[in-house]
C-alpha positions in Angstrom: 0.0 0.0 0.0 1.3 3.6 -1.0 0.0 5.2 2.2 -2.0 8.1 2.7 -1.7 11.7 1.7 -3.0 14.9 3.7 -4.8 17.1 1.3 -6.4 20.3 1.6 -8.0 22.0 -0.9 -8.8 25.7 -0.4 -10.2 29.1 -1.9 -9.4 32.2 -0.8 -12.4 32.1 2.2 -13.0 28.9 2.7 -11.7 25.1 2.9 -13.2 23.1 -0.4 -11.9 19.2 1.4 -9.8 18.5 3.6 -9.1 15.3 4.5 -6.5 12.2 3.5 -6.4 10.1 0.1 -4.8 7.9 -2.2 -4.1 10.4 -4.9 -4.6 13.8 -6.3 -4.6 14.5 -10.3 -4.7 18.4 -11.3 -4.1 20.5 -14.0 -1.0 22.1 -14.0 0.2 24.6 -16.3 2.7 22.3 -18.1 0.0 19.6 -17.6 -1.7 16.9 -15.7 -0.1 16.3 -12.5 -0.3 13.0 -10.4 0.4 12.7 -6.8 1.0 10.0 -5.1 2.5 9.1 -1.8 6.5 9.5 -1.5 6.0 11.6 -4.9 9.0 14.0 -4.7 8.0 17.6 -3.7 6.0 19.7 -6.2 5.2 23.2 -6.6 3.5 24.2 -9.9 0.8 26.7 -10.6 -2.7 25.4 -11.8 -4.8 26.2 -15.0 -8.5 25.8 -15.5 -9.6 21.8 -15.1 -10.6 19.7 -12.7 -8.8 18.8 -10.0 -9.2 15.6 -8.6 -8.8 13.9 -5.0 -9.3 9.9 -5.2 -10.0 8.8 -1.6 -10.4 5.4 -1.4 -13.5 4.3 -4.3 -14.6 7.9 -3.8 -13.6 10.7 -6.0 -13.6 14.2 -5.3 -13.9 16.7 -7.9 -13.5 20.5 -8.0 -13.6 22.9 -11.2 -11.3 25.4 -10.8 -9.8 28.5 -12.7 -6.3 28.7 -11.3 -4.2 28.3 -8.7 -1.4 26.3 -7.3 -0.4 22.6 -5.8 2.4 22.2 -3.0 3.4 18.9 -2.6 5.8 17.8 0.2 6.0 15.3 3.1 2.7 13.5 1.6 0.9 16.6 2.8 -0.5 18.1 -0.5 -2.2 22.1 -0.8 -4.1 23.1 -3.5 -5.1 26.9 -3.5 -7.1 27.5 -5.8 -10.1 30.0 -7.8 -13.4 27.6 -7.9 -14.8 28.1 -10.7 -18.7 29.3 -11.2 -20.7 26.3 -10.4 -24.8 25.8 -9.5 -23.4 22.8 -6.7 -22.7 24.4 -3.5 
C-alpha cells in the first residue's frame, strides 16, 4: 500500500476538502499532474480543469480557474479559484 496523503483543498475564504487520500490528479500549467505518496516535492501553478482527490473508491472533484499545488512530506495544498458552479 502507497499510504495516505493529507490534502487540503482551499479558496481564498473557505476550505473546499480536507481530509486524506490515495491520490490527487490536477491541472497544472505544463500539464496533468499526479500525486502519489513518497511523490518527490512539487510546486507548480494550476490552470482551468478539474482537480481531482481519489479517496479510497470515492472521488472528489473540483472545477477550478487557477491556482497552485504544494506537494511535500505526503501533505499536499491546492489553492485554488473555484470556478462558477450551481453545486454548493
Amino acid at each position: 500500500m502507497a499510504g495516505a496523503l493529507t490534502v487540503d483543498v482551499v479558496a481564498q475564504d473557505r476550505t473546499l476538502w480536507s481530509g486524506t487520500a490515495d491520490r490527487v490528479i490536477a491541472p497544472s500549467v505544463e500539464g496533468e499532474i499526479g500525486l502519489l505518496a513518497n511523490h518527490e516535492p512539487v510546486l507548480a501553478l494550476l490552470r482551468a480543469g478539474t482537480v481531482r482527490v481519489r479517496e479510497g473508491s470515492q472521488t472528489h472533484e473540483f472545477a477550478i480557474e487557477q491556482g497552485f499545488v504544494s506537494f511535500d512530506h505526503n501533505v499536499i495544498t491546492i489553492g485554488c479559484t473555484p470556478a462558477e458552479s450551481d453545486e454548493g
